[in-house]
C-alpha positions in Angstrom: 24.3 27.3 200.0 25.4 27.3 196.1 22.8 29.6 193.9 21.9 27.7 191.1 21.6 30.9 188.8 21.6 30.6 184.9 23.1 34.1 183.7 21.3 35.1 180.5 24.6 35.9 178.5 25.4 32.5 178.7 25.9 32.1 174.9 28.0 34.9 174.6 31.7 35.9 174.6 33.4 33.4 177.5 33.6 35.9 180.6 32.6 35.0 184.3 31.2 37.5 187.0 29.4 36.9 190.3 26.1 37.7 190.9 25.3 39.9 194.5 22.8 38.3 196.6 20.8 40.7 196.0 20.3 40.6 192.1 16.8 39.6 191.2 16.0 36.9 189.3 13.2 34.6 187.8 12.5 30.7 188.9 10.6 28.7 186.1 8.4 26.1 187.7 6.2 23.7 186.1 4.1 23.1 189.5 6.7 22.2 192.3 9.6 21.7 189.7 12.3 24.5 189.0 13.2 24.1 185.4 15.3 27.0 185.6 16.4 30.3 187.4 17.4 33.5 185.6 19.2 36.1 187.3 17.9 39.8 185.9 20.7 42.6 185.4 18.5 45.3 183.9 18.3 44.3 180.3 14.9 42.8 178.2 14.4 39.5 179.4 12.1 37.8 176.4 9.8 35.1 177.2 8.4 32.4 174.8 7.8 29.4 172.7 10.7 30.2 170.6 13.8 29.3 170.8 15.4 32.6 170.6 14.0 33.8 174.0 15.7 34.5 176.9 13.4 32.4 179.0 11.9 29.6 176.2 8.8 27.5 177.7 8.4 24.6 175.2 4.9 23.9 175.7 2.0 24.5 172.3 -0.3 27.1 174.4 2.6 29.2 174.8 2.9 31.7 171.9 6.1 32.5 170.0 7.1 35.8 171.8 4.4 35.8 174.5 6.2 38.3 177.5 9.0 39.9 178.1 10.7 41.9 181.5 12.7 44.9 181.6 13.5 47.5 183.8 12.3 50.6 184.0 11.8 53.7 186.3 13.6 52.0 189.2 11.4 49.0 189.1 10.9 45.3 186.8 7.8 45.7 184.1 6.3 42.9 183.1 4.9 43.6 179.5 2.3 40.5 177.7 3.2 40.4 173.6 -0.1 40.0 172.6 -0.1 36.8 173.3 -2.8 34.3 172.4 -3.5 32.9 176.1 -2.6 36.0 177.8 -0.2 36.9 180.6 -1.4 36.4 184.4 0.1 38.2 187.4 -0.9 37.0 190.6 -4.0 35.5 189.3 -5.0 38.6 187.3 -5.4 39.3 183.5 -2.5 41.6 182.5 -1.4 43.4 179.4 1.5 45.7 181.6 2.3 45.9 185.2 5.4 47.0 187.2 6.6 43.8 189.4 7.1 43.6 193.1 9.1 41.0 195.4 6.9 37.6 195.7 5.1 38.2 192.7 4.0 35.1 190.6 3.1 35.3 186.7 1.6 32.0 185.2 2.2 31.7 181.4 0.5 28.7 180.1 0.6 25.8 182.3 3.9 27.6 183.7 4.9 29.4 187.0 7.8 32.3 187.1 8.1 33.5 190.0 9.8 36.8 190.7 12.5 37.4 193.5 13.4 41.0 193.6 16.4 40.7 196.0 17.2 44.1 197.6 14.4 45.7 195.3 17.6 47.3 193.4 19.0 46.7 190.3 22.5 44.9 190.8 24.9 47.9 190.5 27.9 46.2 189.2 25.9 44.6 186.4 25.5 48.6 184.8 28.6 49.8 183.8 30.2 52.1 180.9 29.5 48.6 178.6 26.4 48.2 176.9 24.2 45.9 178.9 25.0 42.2 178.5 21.8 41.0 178.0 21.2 43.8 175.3 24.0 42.3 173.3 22.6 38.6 173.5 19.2 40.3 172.8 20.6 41.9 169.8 22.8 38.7 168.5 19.4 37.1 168.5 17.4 39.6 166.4 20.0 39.3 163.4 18.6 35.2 163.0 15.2 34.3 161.6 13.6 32.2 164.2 12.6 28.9 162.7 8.9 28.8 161.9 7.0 26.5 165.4 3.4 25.4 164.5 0.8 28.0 165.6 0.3 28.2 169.1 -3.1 26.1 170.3 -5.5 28.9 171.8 -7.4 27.9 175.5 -11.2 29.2 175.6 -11.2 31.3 179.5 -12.9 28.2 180.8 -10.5 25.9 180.1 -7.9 28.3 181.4 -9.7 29.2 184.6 -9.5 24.9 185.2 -6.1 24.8 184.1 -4.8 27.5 186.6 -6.9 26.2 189.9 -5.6 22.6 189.6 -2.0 24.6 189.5 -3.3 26.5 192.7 -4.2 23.3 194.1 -1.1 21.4 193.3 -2.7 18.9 191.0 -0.8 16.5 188.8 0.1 17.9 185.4 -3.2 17.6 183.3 -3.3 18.0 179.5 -6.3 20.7 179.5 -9.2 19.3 177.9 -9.8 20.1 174.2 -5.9 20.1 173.3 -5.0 16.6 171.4 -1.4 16.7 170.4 -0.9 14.8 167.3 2.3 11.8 167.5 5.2 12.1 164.8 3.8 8.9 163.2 0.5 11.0 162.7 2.4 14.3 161.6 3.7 12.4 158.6 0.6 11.8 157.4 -0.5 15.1 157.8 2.4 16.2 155.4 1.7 14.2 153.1 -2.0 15.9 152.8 -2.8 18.2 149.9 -2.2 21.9 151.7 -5.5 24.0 152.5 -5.3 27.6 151.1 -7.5 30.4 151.8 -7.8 33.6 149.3 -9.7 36.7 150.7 -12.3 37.9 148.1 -13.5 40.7 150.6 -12.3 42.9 153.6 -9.4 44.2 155.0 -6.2 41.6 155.8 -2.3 41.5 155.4 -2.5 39.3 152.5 -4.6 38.2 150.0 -3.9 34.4 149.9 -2.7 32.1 152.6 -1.5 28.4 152.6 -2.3 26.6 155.5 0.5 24.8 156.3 0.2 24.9 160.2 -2.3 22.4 162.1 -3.5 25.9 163.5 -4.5 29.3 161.9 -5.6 31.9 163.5 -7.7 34.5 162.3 -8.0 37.8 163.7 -6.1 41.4 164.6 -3.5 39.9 166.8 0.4 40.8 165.2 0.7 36.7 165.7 -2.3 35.8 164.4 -1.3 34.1 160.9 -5.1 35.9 159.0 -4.2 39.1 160.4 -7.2 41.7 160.3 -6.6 45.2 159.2 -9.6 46.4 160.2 -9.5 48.7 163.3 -12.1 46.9 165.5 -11.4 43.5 164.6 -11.2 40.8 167.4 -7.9 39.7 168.2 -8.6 36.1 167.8 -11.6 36.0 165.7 -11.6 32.2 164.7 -8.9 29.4 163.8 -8.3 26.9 161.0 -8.1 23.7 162.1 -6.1 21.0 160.2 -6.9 17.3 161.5 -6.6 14.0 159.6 -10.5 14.2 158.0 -9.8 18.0 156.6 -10.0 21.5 157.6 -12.1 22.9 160.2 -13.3 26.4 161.1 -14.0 27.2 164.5 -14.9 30.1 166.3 -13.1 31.8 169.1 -16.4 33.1 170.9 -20.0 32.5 171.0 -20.4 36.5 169.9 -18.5 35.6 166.9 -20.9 35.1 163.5 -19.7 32.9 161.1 -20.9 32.0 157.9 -20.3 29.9 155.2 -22.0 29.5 151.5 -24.4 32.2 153.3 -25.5 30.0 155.7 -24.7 30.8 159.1 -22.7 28.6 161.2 -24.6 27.6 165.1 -22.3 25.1 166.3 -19.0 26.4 167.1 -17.0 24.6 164.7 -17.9 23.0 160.8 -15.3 21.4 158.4 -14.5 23.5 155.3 -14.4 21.8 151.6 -12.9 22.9 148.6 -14.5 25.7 146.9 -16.7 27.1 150.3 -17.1 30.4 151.2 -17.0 31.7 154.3 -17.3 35.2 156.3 -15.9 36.3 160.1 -15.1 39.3 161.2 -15.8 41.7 157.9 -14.0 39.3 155.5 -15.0 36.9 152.8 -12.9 34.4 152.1 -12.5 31.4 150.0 -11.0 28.0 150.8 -9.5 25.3 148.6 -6.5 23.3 147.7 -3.1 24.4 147.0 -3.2 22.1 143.5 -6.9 22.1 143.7 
């Protein structure tokens, strides 16, 4: 039987080299389909929204860099970027683990599934070279990713739902709450006057911020596009919202306090106009037009 295997240098220098049965490798399944099977030789294996990873999942609840494998101490590590959504191993919230034949890591509406072949690293892959998949790694680090709108954050309901109708073999299902917006309707969305936000109090990155995205998020997270300097800050504190009738904040929890013009917020999300003042997570911000 032919191996369909996809070696992650594939971009690089023209060479050819055969992969040992026993090589480990990653299958990327959107519910019964293989998209695509990686075979692993010891190097960083990035995974991600981006186009610059090594294993790219194109879908908006995937974040930018959101994973990545490598090998270390005689075994795969599976490590979650800080992503938005978070990383699941076998059904279980996971910032780091060490990987073992069989295992199965779910990644937005995504399945990898991890074959660890002999349990080994393949021998002939390591060699007096650098590591092949270190060269492509570093090849990609000296271009600029292009900018992907922000990635669209799942409350842990929604994400429970989403990964029991996988379980159960359910049809793909949109999860509830997500509208993706059609080109025609992007256009017009362009053609809208760009939101800004200028901090007035509190600890961020910046101190002004256009909101160019259809989604900004606000809190500690190193993606998060408000980024929160303070050291207790939430990860994901709240998000901007851009839809066709304005801009809209919305809270990421129900512990989260917002307020805006001093009024506190009870409903979990309320649109922002020009000139309002609002406060989440120690910062007071203000929001208004780019040629307001």
């Amino acid at each position: 039987m032919t191996q369909n295997l996809v070696p992650v240098t594939q971009n690089l220098a023209q060479e050819t080299w055969h992969w040992q049965d026993k090589t480990a490798k990653l299958s990327l399944k959107f519910y019964d389909n293989v998209l695509r099977e990686v075979a692993l030789s010891g190097g960083v294996v990035t995974i991600g929204r981006q186009p610059d990873n090594l294993l790219r999942i194109d879908n908006p609840i995937v974040s930018g860099h959101h994973a990545r494998i490598f090998w270390e101490n005689n075994h795969y590590v599976l490590e979650d970027n800080e992503s938005f959504n978070g990383t699941y191993l076998n059904n279980r919230s996971v910032s780091r683990a060490a990987l073992s034949d069989g295992d199965v890591i779910v990644i937005g509406k995504h399945r990898i599934e991890f074959h660890g072949g002999a349990g080994k690293r393949d021998a002939s892959s390591s060699s007096v070279t650098l590591d092949r998949t270190s060269g492509w790694q570093a090849q990609v680090e000296r271009a600029a990713p292009p900018q992907l709108e922000a990635t669209m954050v799942l409350d842990t309901g929604k994400l429970k739902e989403m990964m029991a109708k996988m379980a159960s073999g359910a049809a793909p299902v949109r999860p509830s709450g997500i509208a993706l917006v059609p080109a025609y309707e992007s256009m017009a969305v362009r053609r809208r006057q760009i939101g800004m936000v200028t901090i007035v109090a509190g600890r961020t990155d910046r101190q002004q911020y256009f909101l160019s995205s259809k989604f900004s998020v606000i809190g500690k997270s190193m993606m998060a596009s408000i980024r929160l300097k303070r050291w207790f800050a939430p990860r994901v504190a709240a998000s901007i919202h851009q839809w066709e009738d304005g801009y809209f904040l919305v809270r990421a929890a129900k512990n989260i306090r917002i307020k805006i013009n001093n009024a506190e917020v009870t409903q979990g999300q309320q649109e922002l106009k020009s000139g309002d003042q609002f406060e989440v997570a120690g910062i007071v911000a203000k929001f208004g037009y780019e040629n307001g």
